[in-house]
C-alpha positions, 0 to 999 in steps of 0.5 A: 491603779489606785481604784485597783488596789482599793478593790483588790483590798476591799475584797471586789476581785470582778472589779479589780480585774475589769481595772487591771484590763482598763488600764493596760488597754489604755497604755496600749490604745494611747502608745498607739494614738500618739505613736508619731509625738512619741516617737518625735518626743524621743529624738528630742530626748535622745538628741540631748535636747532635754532642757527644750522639752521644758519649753514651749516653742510657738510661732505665729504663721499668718495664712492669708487668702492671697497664698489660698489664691494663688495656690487654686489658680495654680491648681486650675490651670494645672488640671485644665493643661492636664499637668501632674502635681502634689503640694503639701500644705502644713496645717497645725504644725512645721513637718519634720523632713524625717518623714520624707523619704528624700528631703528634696531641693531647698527654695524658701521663694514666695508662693506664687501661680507662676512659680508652681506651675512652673516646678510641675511642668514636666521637663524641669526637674522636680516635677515629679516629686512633691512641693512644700509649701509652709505659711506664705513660702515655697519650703522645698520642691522634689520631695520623695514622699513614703507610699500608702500600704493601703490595699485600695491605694494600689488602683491609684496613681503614685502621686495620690498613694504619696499624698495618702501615705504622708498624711497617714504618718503625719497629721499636720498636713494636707496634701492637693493632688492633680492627675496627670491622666485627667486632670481632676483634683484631689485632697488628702487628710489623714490617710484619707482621699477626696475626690474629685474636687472641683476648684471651688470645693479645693477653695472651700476646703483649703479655707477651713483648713489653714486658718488665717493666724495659726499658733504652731508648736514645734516640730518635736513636742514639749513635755508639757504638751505632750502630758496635755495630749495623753490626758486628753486622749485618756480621757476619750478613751476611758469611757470607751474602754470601760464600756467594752469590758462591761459588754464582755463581762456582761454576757 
């Protein structure tokens, strides 16, 4: 805005508008980057939590290879009997259960083979929704999650489209899926599904995902981490958007 005003003073009017574009792009391109922290940043404010904004909240979540274990050995055996299931995996962060459709049934047990094979076997009764399963506990079970939109998620079954459609809103997760027709595994990130995997590749992957210590932030962000996160994306942006308004004026 500065360099805006100096342009505009010292008679540059190309470059006070390629500027004046620069910086409305950018609002438009960082409400949209960090849509989900704001969006969580105003349920804080308009809950009355405003002197928590100030704070930062951060908890140490150990994620050792023995939960890593247990959960692809409940994998394997459920994609080897052919038993539909989804787990979501928290990564950097605790989920704020707002973003679940229906929050399911609270069980806060130890992650266990045994014990998630057994929520997925098809007669009990939280088997068809997803499985939360937060550092070394199993958070909740039966969670109805929100579907993709995406056109090409159409073709899959309804557990792959939850698991596309929970990591799309939220980023701090991943989601395992199995398939109840063959079996085979899948994983979703951001929106994005891989498959199929096979048990090493899952092993492979949940291992680079969910570090061992992960200092996890709170689920509504503190002021100051979220003036980190736009300064941050600001920067990434700025150049790009720079280059297309010159590419334009360009030609």
């Amino acid at each position: 805005m500065l360099a805006s005003a100096l342009s505009a003073n010292l008679g540059l009017p190309l470059l006070n508008f390629v500027l004046e574009k620069l910086v409305i792009g950018c609002a438009v391109a960082m409400a949209v980057a960090l849509q989900s922290e704001f969006r969580r940043f105003l349920e804080q404010l308009g809950r009355g939590e405003f002197w928590q904004l100030f704070h930062h909240h951060r908890l140490a979540v150990p994620k050792s290879d023995s939960v890593i274990d247990e959960i692809v050995e409940a994998v394997k055996e459920l994609s080897k009997n052919r038993i539909g299931a989804l787990l979501i995996l928290e990564t950097t962060g605790p989920i704020d259960e707002r973003d679940f459709s229906v929050p399911g049934v609270k069980l806060n047990a130890e992650v266990s083979k045994e014990l998630i094979q057994t929520i997925f076997q098809p007669k009990t009764l939280l088997h068809d929704g997803a499985t939360l399963i937060r550092a070394s506990r199993i958070v909740s079970s039966g969670i109805i999650l929100p579907l993709s939109g995406r056109t090409a998620s159409r073709q899959l079954g309804t557990r792959h489209r939850a698991a596309m459609g929970i990591t799309e809103r939220v980023e701090n997760c991943i989601c395992v899926v199995v398939s109840e027709e063959t079996g085979s595994i899948s994983l979703a990130e951001r929106g994005t599904l891989y498959r199929p995997l096979t048990i090493r590749k899952l092993k492979e992957s949940l291992e680079s995902k969910l570090s061992p210590t992960v200092d996890r932030e709170a689920v509504a962000p503190g002021l100051f981490s979220l003036m980190r996160q736009i300064g941050s994306k600001a920067l990434a942006l700025v150049p790009r958007l720079l280059k297309i308004t010159i590419d334009r004026f360009s030609r």
